[in-house]
C-alpha distance (Angstrom), angle and dihedral (degrees) to the residues before:
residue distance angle dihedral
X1 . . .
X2 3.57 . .
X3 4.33 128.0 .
X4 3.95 90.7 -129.9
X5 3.70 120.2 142.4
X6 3.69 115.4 -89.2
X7 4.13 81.7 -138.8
X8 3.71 113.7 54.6
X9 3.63 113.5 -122.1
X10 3.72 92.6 9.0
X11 3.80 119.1 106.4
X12 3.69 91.1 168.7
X13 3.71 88.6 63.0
X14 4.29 95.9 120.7
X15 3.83 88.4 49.9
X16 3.85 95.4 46.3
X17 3.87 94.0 100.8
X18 3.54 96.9 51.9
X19 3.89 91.9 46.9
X20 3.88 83.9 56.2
X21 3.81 93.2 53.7
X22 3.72 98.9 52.3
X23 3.69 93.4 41.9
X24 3.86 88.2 50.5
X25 3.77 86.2 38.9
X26 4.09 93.9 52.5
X27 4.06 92.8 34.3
X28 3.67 92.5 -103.3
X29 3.59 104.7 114.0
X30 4.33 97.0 95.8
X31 4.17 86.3 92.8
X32 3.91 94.3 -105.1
X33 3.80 84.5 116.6
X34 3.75 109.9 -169.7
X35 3.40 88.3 -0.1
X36 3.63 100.3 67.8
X37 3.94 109.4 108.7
X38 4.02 121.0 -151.4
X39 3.89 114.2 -67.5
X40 3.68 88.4 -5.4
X41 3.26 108.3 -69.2
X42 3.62 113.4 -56.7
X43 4.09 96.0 117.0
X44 3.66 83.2 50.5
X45 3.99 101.2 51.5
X46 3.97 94.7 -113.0
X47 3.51 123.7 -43.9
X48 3.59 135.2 -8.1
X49 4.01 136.3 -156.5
X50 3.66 89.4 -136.1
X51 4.06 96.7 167.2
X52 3.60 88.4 51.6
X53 3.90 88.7 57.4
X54 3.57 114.2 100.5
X55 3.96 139.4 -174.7
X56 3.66 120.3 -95.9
């Protein structure tokens, strides 16, 4: 018996459901990953590069 991922290519495998909680949780959970505004956008006008943003 081997300790390989039961996903290929995904060593955070065992944590998986939780990640899917929060990001449901938070309204990240669409795929957009950090660039998933609140609600999805419409207090923002649409969709926003937010990890191309950058401080002034």
């Amino acid at each position: 018996m081997t300790n390989a991922p039961s996903v290929a290519g995904d060593c955070y495998y065992v944590y998986r459901p939780m990640f899917d909680l929060i990001g449901k949780s938070e309204g990240a959970d669409k795929g957009r990953g950090y660039n998933e505004t609140w609600d999805y956008g419409p207090h923002t006008g649409g969709d926003v590069n937010l990890v191309g943003m950058t401080l002034d």
